[in-house]
C-alpha positions as CSV (number, residue, x, y, z in Angstrom):
1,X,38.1,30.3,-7.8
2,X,38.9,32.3,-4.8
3,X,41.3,32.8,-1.9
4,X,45.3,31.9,-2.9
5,X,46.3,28.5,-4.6
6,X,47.9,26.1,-3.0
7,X,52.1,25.7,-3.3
8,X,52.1,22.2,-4.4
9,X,48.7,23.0,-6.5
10,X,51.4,25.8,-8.3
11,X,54.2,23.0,-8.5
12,X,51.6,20.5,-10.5
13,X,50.1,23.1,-13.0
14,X,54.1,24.4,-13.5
15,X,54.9,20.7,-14.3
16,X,51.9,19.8,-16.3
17,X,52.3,23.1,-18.7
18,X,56.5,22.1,-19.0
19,X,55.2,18.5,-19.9
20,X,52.8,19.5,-22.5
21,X,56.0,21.4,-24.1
22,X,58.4,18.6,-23.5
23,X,60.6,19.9,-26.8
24,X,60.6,23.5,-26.1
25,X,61.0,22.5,-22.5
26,X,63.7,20.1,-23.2
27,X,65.4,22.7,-25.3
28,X,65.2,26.0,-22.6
29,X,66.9,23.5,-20.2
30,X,70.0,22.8,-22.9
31,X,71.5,26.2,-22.3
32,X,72.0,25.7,-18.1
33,X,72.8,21.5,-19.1
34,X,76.0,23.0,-20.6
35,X,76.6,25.6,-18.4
36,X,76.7,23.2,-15.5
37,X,78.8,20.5,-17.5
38,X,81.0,23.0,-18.4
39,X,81.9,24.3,-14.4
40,X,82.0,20.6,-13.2
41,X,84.1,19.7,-16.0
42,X,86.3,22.4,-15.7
43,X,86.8,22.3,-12.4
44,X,87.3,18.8,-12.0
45,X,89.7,19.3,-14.4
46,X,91.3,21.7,-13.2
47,X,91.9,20.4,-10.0
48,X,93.3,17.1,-11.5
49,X,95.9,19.2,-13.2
50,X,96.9,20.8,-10.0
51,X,96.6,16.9,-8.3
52,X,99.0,15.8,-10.7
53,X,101.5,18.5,-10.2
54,X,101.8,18.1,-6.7
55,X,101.9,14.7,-7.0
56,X,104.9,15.0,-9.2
57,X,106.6,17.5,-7.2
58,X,106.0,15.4,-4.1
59,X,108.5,12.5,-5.7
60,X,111.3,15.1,-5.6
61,X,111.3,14.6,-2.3
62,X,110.4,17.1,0.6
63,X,113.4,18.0,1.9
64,X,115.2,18.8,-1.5
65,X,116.4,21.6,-2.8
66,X,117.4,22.8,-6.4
67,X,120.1,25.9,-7.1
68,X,119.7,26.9,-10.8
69,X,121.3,29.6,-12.6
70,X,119.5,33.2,-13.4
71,X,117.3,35.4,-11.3
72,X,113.7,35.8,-11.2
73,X,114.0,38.5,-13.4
74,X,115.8,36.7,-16.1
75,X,113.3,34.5,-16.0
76,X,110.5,36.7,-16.2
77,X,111.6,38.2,-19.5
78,X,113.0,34.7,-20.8
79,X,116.6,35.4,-21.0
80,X,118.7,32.5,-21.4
81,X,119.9,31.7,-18.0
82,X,123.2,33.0,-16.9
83,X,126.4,30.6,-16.4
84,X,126.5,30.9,-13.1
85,X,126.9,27.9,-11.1
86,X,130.0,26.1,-10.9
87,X,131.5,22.9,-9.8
88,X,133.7,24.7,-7.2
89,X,130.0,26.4,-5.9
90,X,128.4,22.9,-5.3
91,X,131.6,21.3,-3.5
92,X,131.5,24.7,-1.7
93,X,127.7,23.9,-0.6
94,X,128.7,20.4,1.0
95,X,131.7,21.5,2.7
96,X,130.2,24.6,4.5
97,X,126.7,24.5,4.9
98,X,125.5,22.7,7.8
99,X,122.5,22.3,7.1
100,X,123.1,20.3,4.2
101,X,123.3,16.4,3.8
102,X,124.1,15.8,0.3
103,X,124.8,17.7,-2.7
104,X,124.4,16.5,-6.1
105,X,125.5,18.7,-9.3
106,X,124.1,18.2,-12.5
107,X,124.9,18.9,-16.4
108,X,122.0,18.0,-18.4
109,X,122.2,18.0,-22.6
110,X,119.8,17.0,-25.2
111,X,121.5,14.5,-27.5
112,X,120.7,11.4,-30.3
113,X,121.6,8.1,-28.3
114,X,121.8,5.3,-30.8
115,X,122.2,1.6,-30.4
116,X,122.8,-0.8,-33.5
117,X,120.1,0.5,-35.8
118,X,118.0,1.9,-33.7
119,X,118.0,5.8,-32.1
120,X,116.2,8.4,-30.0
121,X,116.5,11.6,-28.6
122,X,117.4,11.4,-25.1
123,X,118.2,13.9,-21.6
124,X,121.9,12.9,-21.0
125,X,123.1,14.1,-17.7
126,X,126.3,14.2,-16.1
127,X,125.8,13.4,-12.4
128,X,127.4,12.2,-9.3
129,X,126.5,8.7,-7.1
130,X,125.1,11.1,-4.8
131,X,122.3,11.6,-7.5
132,X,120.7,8.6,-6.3
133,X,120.0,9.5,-3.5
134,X,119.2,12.9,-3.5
135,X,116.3,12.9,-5.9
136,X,115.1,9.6,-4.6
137,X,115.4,7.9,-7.6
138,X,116.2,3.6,-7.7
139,X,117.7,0.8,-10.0
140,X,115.7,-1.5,-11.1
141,X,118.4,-3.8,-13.2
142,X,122.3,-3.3,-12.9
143,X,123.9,-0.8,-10.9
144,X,123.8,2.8,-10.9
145,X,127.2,5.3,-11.5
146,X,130.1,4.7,-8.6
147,X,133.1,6.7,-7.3
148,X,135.4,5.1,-9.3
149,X,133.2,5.4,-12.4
150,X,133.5,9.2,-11.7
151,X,136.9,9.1,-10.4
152,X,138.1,7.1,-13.4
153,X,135.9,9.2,-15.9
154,X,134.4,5.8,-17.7
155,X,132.2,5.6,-20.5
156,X,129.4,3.9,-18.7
157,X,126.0,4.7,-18.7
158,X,122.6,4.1,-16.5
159,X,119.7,4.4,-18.9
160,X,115.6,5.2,-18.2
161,X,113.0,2.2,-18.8
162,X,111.7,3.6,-21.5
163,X,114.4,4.6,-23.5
164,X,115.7,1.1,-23.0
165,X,112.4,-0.2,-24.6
166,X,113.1,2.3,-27.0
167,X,117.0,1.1,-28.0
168,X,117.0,-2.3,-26.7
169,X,113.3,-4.3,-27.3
170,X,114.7,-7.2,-27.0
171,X,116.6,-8.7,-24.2
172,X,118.3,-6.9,-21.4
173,X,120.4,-3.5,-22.2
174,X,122.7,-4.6,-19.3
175,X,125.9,-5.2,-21.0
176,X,125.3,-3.2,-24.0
177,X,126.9,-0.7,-26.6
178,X,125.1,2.6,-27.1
179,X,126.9,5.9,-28.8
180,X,126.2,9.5,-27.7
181,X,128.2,12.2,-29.8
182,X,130.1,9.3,-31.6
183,X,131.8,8.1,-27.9
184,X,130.7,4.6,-27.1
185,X,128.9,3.7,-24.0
186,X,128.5,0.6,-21.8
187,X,125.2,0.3,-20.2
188,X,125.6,-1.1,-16.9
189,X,122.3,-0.5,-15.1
190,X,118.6,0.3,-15.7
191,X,116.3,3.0,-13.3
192,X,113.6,1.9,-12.3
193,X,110.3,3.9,-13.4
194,X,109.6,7.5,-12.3
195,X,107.1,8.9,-14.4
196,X,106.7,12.1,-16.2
197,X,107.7,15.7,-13.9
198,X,106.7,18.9,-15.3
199,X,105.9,17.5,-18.4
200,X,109.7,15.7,-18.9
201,X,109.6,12.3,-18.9
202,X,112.3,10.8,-16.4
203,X,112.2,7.4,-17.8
204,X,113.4,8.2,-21.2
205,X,116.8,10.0,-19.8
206,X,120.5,8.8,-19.4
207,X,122.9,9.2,-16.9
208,X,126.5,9.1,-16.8
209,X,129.4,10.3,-14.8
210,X,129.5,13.7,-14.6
211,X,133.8,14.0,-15.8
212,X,132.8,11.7,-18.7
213,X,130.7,14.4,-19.5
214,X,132.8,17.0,-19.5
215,X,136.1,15.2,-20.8
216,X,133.6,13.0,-23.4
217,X,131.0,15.0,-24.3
218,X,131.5,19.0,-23.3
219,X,135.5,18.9,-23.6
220,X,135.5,21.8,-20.6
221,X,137.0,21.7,-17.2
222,X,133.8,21.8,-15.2
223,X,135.5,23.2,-12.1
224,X,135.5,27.1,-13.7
225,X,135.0,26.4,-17.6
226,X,131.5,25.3,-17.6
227,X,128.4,25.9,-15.9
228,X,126.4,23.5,-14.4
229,X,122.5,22.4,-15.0
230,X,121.8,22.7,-11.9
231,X,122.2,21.5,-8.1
232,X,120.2,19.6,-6.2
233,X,120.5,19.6,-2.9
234,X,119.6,17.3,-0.2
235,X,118.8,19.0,3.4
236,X,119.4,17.1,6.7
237,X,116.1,17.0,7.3
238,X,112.5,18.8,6.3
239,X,112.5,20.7,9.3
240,X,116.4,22.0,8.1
241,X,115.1,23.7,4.4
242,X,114.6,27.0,5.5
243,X,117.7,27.2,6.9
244,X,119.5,25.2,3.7
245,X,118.2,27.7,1.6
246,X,119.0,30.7,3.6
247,X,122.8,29.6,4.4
248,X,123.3,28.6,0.5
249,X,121.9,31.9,-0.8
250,X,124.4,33.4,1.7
251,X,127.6,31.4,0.8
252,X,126.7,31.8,-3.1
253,X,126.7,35.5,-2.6
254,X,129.7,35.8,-0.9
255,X,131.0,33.2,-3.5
256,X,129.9,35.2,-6.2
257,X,130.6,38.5,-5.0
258,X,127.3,40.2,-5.2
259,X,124.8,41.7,-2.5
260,X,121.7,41.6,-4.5
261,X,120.1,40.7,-8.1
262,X,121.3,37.3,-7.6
263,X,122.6,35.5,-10.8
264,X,121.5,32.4,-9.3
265,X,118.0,30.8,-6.9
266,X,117.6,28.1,-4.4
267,X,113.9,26.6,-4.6
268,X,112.6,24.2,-2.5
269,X,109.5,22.1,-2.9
270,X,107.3,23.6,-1.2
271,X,108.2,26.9,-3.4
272,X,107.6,25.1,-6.4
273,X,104.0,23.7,-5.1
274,X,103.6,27.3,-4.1
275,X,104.0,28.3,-7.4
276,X,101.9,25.5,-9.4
277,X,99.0,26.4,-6.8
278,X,99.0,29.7,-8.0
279,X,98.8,28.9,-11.6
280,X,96.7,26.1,-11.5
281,X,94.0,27.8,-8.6
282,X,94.0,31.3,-11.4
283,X,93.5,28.4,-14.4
284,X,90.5,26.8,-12.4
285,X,89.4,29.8,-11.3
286,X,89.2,31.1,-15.0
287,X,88.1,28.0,-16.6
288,X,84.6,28.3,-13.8
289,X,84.4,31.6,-15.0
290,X,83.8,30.6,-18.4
291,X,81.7,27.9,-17.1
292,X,79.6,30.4,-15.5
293,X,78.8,32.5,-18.9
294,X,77.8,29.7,-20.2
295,X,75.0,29.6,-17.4
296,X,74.3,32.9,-17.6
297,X,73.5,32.5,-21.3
298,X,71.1,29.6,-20.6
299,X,69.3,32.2,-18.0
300,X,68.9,34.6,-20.8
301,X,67.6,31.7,-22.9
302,X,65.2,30.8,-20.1
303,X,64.0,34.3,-19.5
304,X,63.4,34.4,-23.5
305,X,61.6,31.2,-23.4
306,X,59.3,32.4,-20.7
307,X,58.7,35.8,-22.2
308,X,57.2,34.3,-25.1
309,X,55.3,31.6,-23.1
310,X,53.7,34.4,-21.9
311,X,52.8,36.1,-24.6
312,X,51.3,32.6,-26.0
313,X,49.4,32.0,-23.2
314,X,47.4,35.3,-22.8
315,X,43.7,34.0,-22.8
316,X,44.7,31.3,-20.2
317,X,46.2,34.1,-18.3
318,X,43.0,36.1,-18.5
319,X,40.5,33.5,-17.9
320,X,43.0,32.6,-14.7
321,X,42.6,36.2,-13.4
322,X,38.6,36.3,-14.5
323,X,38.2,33.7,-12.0
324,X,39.7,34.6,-9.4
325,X,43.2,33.8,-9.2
326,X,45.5,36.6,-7.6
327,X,49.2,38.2,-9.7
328,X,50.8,36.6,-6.6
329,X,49.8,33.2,-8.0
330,X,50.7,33.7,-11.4
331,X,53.6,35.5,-10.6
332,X,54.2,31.9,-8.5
333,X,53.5,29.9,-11.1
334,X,55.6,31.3,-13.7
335,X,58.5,31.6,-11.1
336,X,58.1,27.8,-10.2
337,X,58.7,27.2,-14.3
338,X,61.7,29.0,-14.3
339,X,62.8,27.0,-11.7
340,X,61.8,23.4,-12.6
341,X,63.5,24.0,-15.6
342,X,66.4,25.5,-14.6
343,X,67.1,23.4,-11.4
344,X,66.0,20.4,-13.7
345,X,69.0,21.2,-16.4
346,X,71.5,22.1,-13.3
347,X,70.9,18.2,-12.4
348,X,71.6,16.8,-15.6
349,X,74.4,19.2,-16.9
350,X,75.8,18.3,-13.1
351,X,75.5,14.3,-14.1
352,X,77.2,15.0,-17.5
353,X,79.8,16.8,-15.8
354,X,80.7,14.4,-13.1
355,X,80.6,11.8,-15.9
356,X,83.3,13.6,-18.2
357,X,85.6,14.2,-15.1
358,X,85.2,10.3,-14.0
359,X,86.3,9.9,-17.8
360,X,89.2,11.7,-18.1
361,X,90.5,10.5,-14.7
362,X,89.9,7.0,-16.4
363,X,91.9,7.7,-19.2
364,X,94.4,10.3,-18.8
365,X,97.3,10.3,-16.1
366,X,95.1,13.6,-14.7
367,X,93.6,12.9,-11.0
368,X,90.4,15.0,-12.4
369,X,88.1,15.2,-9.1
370,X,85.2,17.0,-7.9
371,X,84.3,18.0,-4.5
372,X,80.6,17.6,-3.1
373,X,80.5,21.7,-2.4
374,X,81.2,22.3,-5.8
375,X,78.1,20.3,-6.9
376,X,75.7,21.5,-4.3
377,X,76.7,25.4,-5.2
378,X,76.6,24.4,-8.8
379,X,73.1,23.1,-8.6
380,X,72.0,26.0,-6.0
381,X,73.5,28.3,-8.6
382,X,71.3,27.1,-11.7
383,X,68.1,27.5,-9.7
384,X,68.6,31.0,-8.5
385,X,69.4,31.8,-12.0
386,X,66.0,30.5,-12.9
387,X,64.7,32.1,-10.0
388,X,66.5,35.5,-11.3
389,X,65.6,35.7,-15.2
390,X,62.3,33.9,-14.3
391,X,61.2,37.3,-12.2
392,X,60.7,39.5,-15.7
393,X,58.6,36.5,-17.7
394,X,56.7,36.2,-14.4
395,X,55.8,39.8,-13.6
396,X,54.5,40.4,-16.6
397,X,52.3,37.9,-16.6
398,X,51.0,38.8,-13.2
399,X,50.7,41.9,-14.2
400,X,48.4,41.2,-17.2
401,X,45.1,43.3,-17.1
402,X,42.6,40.1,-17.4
403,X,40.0,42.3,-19.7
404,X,42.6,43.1,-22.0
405,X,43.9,39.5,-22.0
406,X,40.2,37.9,-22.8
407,X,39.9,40.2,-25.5
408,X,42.3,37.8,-28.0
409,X,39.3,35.0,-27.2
């Protein structure tokens, strides 16, 4: 044998010496199978999770606001928030910020609502018919809370489709009893689905007017005595948020009598998408990390394999050299190995990937998705990994003194 071999000549022998070891072959590839399922899987994941967030976020509305009680300090260290907010401070945010379309202030309590024999544990919050509105939410059955209902301070209640399902399985719950806190309710409309938002499910809650809540339920003036939820707040337009936000932090200041360390924050959509980016982006980011040890553990595994292929395969080595084939084509041919098997496992780890994302977008609310980059680097990434742990196996072999190697004949 003289002058070099061939590339594709290389690519056959490399296949037909993998194929004559299908289990150990099979077996070196398992390592970069899992590292590859793991970064598509996690990714895909991973971007589902941040998918579903901003889909969620997105039915708040774009052009709504939320003024909660605390500072970002107090919520760094987990203090219990501050009572703040007032219902003086929301009727002062409709009145003088211009900006501002509609304001909507909110008490919101965790209480047992029970109807005949049945009960649940439900979100009760006291609202205003502005609430509607505001967070964009509808009525599917009945009405929803009026002026007079507030004005009055009746003991009427809009409940969530799911806790209706919950209380009243059969029939309608328009017209119905239910009893929060031992005060007995009339249930005079049903919302219409809204899904799940930060993990709280919207369609289990109940509304009611927000002075039946405070004469019924909290027994506080809420103009000074208590503290409100929160306030949402509804801006002219999307354009008009920065400007909402600015003018309330402003008139809440001035209102509260403070210049900085604010006992209250204004966030706006696009702050809050901000926000799950960030988490979400570090979490994917993280989860390919751990992906990518994974592959770099089936590199080591490959570059073990290949080191003891070598050392099995001495004579052939040395009879290889004895007639005339160069180090650059065993060095070739060992490298192509590597490769096949590692480029071979990116494939099918990338297939078992992409087949556990389509899963768990099938049957979980997660939008779990995986772009067509991702793959190709993913892929590209398991090769040169073969390509880099195959270079130790494969210079050693190369470098085999073809005297010494015949010797073991």
């Amino acid at each position: 044998m003289s002058g070099r071999i061939p590339p594709m000549e290389t690519v056959r022998m490399a296949l037909a010496t993998l194929r004559s070891n299908r289990l150990r072959s099979f077996l070196t590839m398992v390592g970069i199978v899992i590292g590859n399922a793991s970064v598509i899987t996690l990714v895909g994941v991973g971007r589902g999770a941040q998918g579903l967030a901003e889909e969620q976020l997105s039915n708040l509305g774009a052009n709504v606001l939320f003024v909660v009680p605390g500072n970002n300090d107090t919520r760094r260290r987990g203090v219990a928030f501050p009572k703040t907010l007032v219902l003086k401070d929301a009727e002062a945010i409709a009145e003088q910020v211009p900006s501002v379309k509609r304001v909507a202030p909110q008490i919101t309590s965790s209480q047992v609502v029970q109807a005949g024999g049945r009960s649940a544990t439900s979100s009760i919050s006291g609202i205003t018919p502005d609430f509607l509105t505001v967070r964009s939410f509808e009525v599917a059955q009945g009405r929803f809370i009026n002026a007079e209902d507030l004005k009055g301070a009746r003991n009427v209640v809009v409940i969530g489709p799911d806790l209706e399902a919950k209380l009243f399985p059969i029939g309608s719950a328009i017209g119905q009893q239910l009893r929060i806190r031992n005060q007995s309710f009339g249930v005079i409309g049903v919302m219409a689905p809204k899904g799940a938002v930060f993990g709280s499910n919207q369609d289990e809650n109940a509304y009611i007017p927000l002075s039946t809540m405070v004469t019924r339920l909290t027994g506080r003036d809420p103009t000074y005595g208590v503290s409100l939820s929160f306030i949402s707040v509804e801006a002219r337009d999307e354009t008009s948020t920065g400007a909402a936000k600015f003018q309330i932090t402003n008139l809440l200041r001035q209102r509260h009598r403070i210049l900085r360390d604010d006992d209250f924050a204004v966030r706006s959509q696009q702050d809050a998408l901000n926000i799950v980016g960030t988490i979400t982006g570090g979490l994917t980011l993280m989860l390919a990390a751990i992906g990518g040890i994974s592959l770099l553990v089936g590199g080591i595994g490959i570059m073990n394999i290949m080191l003891v292929s070598v050392s099995e395969r001495t004579e052939e080595i040395g009879l290889r050299k004895a007639l005339g084939a160069r180090s650059g084509d065993v060095l070739q041919q060992f490298l192509v190995e590597s490769l096949v098997l590692a480029s071979l496992g990116g494939v099918l780890g990338t297939a078992a990937g992409l087949g556990t994302v389509a899963l768990v977008a099938a049957v979980t609310p997660l939008p779990a998705s995986i772009g067509t980059s991702t793959v190709l680097v993913t892929v590209g990434l398991s090769g040169s990994i073969g390509l880099f742990f195959g270079v130790v196996p494969a210079r050693r072999a190369a470098r085999m003194d073809p005297i010494v190697a015949l010797r073991s004949l």
